[in-house]
N, C-alpha and C positions, 0 to 999 in steps of 0.2 A: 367648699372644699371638704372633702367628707377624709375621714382619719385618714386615711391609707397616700391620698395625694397627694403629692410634691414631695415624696419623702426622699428624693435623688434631687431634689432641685439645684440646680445652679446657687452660687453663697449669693449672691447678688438678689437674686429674689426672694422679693418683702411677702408674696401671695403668688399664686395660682390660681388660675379662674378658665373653668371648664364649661363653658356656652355648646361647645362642640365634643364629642367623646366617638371612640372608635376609630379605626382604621382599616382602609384594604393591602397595607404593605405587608403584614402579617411577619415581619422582623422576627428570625429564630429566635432573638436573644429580648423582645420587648419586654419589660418588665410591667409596662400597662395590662399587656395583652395577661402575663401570667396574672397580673393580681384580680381582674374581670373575672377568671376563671376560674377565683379561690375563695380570698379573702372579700370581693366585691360582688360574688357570685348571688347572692339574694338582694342587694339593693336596691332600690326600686329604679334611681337611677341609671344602671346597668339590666336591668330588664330584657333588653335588645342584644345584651354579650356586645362584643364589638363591633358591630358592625356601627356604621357612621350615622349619629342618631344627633338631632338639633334640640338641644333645650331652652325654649326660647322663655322659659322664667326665669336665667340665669341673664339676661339682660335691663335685668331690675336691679343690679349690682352697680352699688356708686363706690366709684375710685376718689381719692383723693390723695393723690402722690405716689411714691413710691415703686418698686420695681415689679411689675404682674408679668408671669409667665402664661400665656394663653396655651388652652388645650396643652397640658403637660399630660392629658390621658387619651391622645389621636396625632392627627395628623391634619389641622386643618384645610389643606392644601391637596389633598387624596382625592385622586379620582371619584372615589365614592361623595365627595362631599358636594352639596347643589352649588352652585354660583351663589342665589340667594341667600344663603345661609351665612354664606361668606360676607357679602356685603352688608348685609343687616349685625356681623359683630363688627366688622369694621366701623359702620357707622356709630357704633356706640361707643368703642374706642375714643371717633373722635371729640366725643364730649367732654374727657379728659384729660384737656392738652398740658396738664403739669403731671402729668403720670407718666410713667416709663412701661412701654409693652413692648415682649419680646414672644415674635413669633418663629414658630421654628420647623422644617417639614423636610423632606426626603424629597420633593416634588418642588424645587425651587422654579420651575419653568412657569411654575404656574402665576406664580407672583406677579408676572408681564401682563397678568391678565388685570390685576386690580392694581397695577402701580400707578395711575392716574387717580385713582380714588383712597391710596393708601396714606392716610394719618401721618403726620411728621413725625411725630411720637413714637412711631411705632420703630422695633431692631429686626430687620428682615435677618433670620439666622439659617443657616440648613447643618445639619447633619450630612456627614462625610467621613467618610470611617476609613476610608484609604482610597488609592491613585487606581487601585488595580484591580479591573472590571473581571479578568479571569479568575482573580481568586474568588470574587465577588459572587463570580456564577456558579464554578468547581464546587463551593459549601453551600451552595443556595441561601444566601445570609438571608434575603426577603425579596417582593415581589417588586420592590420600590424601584424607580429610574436607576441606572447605573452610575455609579460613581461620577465616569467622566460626564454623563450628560448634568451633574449637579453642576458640576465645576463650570461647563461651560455657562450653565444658568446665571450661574452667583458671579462670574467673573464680565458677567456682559450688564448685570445691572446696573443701572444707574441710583446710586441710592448711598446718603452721606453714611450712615452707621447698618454695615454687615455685620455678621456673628457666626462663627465657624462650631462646630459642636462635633469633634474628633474622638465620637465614642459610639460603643465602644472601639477604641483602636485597633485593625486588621492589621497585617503586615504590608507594608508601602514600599516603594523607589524612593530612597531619602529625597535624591534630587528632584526628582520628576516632582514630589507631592510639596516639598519645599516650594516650587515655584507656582506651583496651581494655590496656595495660601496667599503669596505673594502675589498674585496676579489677580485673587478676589479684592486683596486689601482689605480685610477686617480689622474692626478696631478693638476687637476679644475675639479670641479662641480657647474653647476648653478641652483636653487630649487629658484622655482617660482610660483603664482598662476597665474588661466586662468586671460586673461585678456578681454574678450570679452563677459561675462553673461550666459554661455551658463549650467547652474547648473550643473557643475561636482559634482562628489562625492566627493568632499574636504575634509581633513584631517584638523582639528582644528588648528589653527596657534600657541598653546603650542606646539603642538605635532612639528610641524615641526621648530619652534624654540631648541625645546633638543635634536633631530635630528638633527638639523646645529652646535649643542655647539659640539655633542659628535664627529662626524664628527673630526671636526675644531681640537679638543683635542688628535685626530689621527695624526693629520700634513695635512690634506687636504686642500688645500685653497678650501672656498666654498663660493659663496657668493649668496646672497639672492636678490630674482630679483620680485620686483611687491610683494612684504610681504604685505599679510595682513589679517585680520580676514577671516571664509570661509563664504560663503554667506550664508548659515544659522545661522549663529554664530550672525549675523546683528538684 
């Protein structure tokens, strides 16, 4: 993990461990994508910019417990990424069956492809930043599947421990996205605003306060990451 990674991590995660870097979603708001193209910009490891690059001496990395965020600087699940790639970190994964990995991608369709080979260990998570595909398109937030096609991804898997990752948060249909949570059944969600300025459409922080109550009133732990009013609201 080189300084600059993981520094938005989830409180849950012990490490980050990047086998995989880059992405083709090109998310207005990544904060991967900005730091590649600042502070990461001469590393040898970043060489490539973002585009989807395998570093395969990054699976000479021994786990022993603890909570590891995989590729917190891509997208492992991204078109751009080869199939083998995927399964040569998965398989290393499963060398670690008292370790906690949590995988997380904008392309949850694509999971169908390795869930026969996918690790018990492992927390299929996606990113879902709201219900509503037209705002989604109207800002161009990025190049990634649409909202509704995550949901229907995440909501058709078969798989004991989901992960929701509601950031940063767009403006939503209370109800409509209330039950698209509901209907993935995650056992964690994090709902967050941007944290970088970049004027997303933000959703009033009422609104996404009786969204985290009613949540919560479900049985979902959800916790609230960077709360705060939305930048027009100031």
């Amino acid at each position: 993990m080189t300084k600059y990674e993981g520094s938005r991590m989830f409180h849950l995660v012990t490490r980050t461990w990047n086998p995989i870097t880059g992405c083709t979603h090109l998310c207005r708001y990544c904060w991967a994508l900005r730091l590649v193209r600042t502070k990461l910009k001469n590393s040898p490891k970043y060489r490539r910019g973002f585009r989807p690059t395998f570093h395969e001496y990054e699976l000479k990395v021994r786990f022993n417990g603890g909570f590891v965020f995989v590729v917190d600087m891509g997208d492992m699940f991204c078109n751009g990424v080869p199939d083998e790639w995927i399964i040569k970190v998965l398989d290393h994964i499963s060398k670690f069956p008292n370790t906690n990995f949590l995988l997380l991608t904008k392309n949850p369709e694509r999971y169908k492809d390795f869930i026969k080979i996918m690790p018990t260990n492992v927390i299929l998570g996606a990113t879902i930043e709201t219900n509503r595909d037209d705002l989604y398109m109207e800002y161009r937030i990025s190049n990634a599947p649409l909202p509704s096609l995550r949901y229907r991804a995440m909501r058709d898997i078969k798989w004991d421990r989901k992960f929701l990752a509601i950031e940063p948060v767009l403006d939503f249909d209370l109800g409509v996205f209330i039950k698209w949570v509901l209907d993935i059944s995650p056992f964690m969600v994090y709902v967050g605003y941007d944290n970088y300025n970049n004027k997303l459409p933000e959703p009033p922080l009422a609104k996404v306060e009786v969204f985290i109550e009613v949540l919560r009133s479900h049985g979902i732990t959800v916790f609230g990451k960077s709360l705060r009013r939305a930048w027009w609201e100031v």
